[in-house]
C-alpha positions in Angstrom: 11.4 -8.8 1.0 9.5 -8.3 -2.3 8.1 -4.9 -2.9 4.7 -5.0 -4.1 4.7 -3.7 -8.1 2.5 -0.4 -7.8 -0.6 -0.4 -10.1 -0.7 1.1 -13.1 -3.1 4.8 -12.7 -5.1 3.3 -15.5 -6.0 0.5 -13.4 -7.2 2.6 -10.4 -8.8 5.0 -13.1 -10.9 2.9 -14.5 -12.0 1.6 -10.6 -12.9 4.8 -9.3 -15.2 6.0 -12.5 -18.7 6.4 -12.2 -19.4 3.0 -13.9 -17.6 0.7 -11.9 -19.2 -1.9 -9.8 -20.0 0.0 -6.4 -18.1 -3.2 -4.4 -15.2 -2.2 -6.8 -15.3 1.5 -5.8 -15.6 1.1 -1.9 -12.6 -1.8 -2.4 -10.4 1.1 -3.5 -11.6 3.6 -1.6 -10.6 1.1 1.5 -7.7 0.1 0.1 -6.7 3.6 -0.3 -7.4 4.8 3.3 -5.4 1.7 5.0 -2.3 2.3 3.1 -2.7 5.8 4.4 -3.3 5.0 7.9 0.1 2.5 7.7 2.3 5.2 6.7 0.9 7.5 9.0 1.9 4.6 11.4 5.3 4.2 9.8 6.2 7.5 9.7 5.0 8.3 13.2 7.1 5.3 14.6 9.8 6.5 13.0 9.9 10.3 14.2 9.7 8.7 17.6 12.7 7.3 17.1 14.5 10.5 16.1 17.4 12.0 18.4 17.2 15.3 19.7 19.9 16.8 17.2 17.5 15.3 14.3 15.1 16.8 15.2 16.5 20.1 15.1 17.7 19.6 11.8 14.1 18.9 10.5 12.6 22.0 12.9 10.8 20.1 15.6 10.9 20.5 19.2 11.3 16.9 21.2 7.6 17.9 22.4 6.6 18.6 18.9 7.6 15.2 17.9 6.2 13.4 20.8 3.0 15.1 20.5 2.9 14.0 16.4 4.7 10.3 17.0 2.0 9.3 19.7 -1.0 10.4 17.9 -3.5 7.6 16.8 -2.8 6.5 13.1 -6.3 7.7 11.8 -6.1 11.2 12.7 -4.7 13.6 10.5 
C-alpha cells in the first residue's frame, strides 16, 4: 500500500489564511477533523487489542483501556 505524500505546510498555510476562498477553508478544516477522528479510531482499536502485561508497561489498568478503546471516535 502507497502512503499518501503529506502536504507541504506552505500548502495548508496558504488555505487556512484569511484570504482563501471560504469553501477552501471549511475543506481543510474537514479534512483536518476526519484524519483526527481515524486515528483516534486507529489508535483506540489498537489499545483494545493490547495484552494485560502491555498494558502495564504503558500504565493502564485493563479497565482503563477498555473504558478509552470503546469510546466513540469523536470524543476527545
Amino acid at each position: 500500500m502507497a502512503l499518501a505524500r503529506p502536504m507541504q505546510n506552505d500548502a495548508l498555510s496558504i488555505l487556512s489564511q484569511p484570504g482563501a476562498p471560504v469553501a477552501a477553508q471549511v475543506a481543510v478544516a474537514f479534512a483536518v477533523l476526519v484524519t483526527k477522528w481515524a486515528t483516534r479510531r486507529r489508535t483506540r482499536r489498537a489499545l483494545a487489542q493490547l495484552e494485560p502485561w502491555q498494558l502495564r508497561d504503558v500504565g493502564l489498568t485493563p479497565e482503563d483501556a477498555y473504558g478509552e478503546a470503546y469510546r466513540v471516535f469523536w470524543r476527545a
